[in-house]
Steps between C-alpha positions, in 0.01 A plus 500: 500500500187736470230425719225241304168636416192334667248233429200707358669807442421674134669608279470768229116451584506155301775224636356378817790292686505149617825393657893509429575195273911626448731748627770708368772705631307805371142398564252221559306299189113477595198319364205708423143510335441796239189614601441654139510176399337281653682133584809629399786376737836753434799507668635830584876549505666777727785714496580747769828720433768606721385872623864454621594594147583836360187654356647473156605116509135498649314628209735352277407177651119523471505588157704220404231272698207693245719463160499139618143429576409653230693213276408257681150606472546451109567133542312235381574126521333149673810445652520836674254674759287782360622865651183669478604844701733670733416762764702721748356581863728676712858365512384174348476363149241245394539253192179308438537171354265212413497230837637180345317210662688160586831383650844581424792275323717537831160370707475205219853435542486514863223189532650324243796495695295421836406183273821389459443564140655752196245728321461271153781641212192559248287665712775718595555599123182560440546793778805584323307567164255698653803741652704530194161590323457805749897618502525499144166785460708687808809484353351569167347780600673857384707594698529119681321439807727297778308350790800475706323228801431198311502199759250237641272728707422721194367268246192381600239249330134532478264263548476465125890429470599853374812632603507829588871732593371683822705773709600816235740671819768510337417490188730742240454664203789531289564782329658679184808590729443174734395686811367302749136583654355278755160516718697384788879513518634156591692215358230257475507122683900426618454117363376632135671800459773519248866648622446881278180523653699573848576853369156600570409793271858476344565221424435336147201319457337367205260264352806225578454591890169362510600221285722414811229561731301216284759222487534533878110467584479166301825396611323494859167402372616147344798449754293632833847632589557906482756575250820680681502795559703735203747636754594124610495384159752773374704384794449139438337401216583096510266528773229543347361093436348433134135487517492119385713399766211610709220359293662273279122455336569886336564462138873609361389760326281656751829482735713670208293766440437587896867497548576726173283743614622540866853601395633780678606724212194598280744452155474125618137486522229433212456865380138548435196281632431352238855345490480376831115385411622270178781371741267401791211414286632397155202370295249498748170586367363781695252490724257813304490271220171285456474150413366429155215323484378263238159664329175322549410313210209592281278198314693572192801427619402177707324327190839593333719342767250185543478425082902529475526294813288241342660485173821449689377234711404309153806562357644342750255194545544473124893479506504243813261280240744552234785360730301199579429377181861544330598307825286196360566540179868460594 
């Protein structure tokens, strides 16, 4: 692992450091103000390459890091972190990303836990949303955009509730002839990572591997129990306990759709987000949507209401009389 850069230290005469807040196999992940900028808090990731490697596999290497900055640079949704520029000093490539204030789902799921208690199903879903929202613009984008690490630690929520997909190292871009380029070579998180994602850089993935990679981080979020591992689940997959018979208080279908998208073969998963998103989420009105709100009444309209509502109320007094006086009569 690459030596870390020090507290103070600037770079690219604008990104003064704070402190590590993550490491990487490649690099560290620090917090730093943008001294163009003035408040702005940015978190600078960093990715050192093997000098070990032959000079070709080098440059090959960096320029797939640049082709993929530069599309992640085009982003642009509240659910991901802003890349607002990439730089190069030395041996070591910086990605500079938006800092995303607040705690993490696998913190939140941690205390709940410490409370004896499960994080609460809607709540949970509500999270869910908010992630389907930002896969379906990556894989919608052309060519599809995989992020590859989805689990607990990388979705974080604001103080203002907003979810936001954190971590792009591994993210991959697929293209025309499905060739995999990734920041940092890796197989993402062992507990969320689908079975063809252990081919590394030749092995299949697809939109359906982070699908897999979804199902198992809410799996552990409403259970507080880490899904199995995929090597131990294609040895043994009865092992692996339904998610109600952990928290019996999880809805059917939020158990159905959880399990239907961990299968280990990506034919037997929901093909698309947005399948997986109507399974998990059904009718759920989404979370973007406002509330409608009933107009404020002008004068017109309240003399209206208040002369119909009075000619009801007479009607009415009138019929009761009615009803009395055939009673008599009778």
């Amino acid at each position: 692992m690459p030596k870390p850069r020090k507290s103070g230290e600037i770079l690219r005469k604008r990104y003064r450091i704070q402190r590590i807040i993550g490491h990487g196999g490649m690099g560290s992940i620090y917090l730093a103000d943008d001294q163009r900028l003035e408040g702005r808090l940015c978190a600078l990731k960093e990715v050192e390459h093997d000098q070990t490697m032959p000079a070709d596999s080098l440059k090959q290497s960096r320029e797939q890091f640049l082709r993929e900055a530069t599309v992640l640079a085009r982003l642009d949704h509240p659910n991901l972190p802003k890349v607002s520029d990439f730089f190069s000093i030395g041996a070591r490539d910086y990605l500079v990303m938006d800092f995303v204030p607040g705690k993490d789902l696998r913190t939140l799921m941690v205390e709940a836990r410490h409370r004896g208690e499960f994080l609460p199903e809607e709540e949970v879903l509500g999270w869910a949303e908010q992630l389907a929202d930002a896969l379906s613009y990556l894989h919608g984008q052309d060519p599809p955009i995989l992020h590859r690490d989805i689990k607990p630690g990388n979705l974080k929520i604001t103080p203002s509730g907003l979810l936001k997909l954190v971590d792009f190292g591994l993210v991959k871009i697929l293209s025309s002839e499905e060739v995999t380029i990734t920041i940092l070579q890796g197989r993402g998180t062992a507990l969320y990572t689908p079975l063809e994602q252990y081919g590394g850089d030749i092995g299949h993935t697809d939109v359906r591997s982070d699908i897999y990679a979804f199902g198992a981080t809410f799996y552990h979020l409403l259970t507080n129990e880490p899904p199995l591992e995929v090597r131990e689940l294609f040895l043994n997959p009865e092992d692996l306990e339904p998610p109600r018979q952990l928290n019996p208080g999880i809805s059917p279908r939020t158990e159905q759709a959880i399990l239907w998208a961990m299968n280990l073969h990506p034919d037997d998963r929901p093909q698309n987000i947005d399948t997986f998103r109507d399974a998990l989420l059904g009718g759920r009105e989404p979370l973007s949507r406002s509330r409608r709100t009933r107009p404020i009444p002008s004068l017109l309209d309240l003399a209206v209401s208040t002369s119909i509502d009075s000619f009801l109320l007479w009607i009415s007094v009138g019929l009761v009389l009615l009803s009395l006086i055939l009673t008599l009569i009778l």
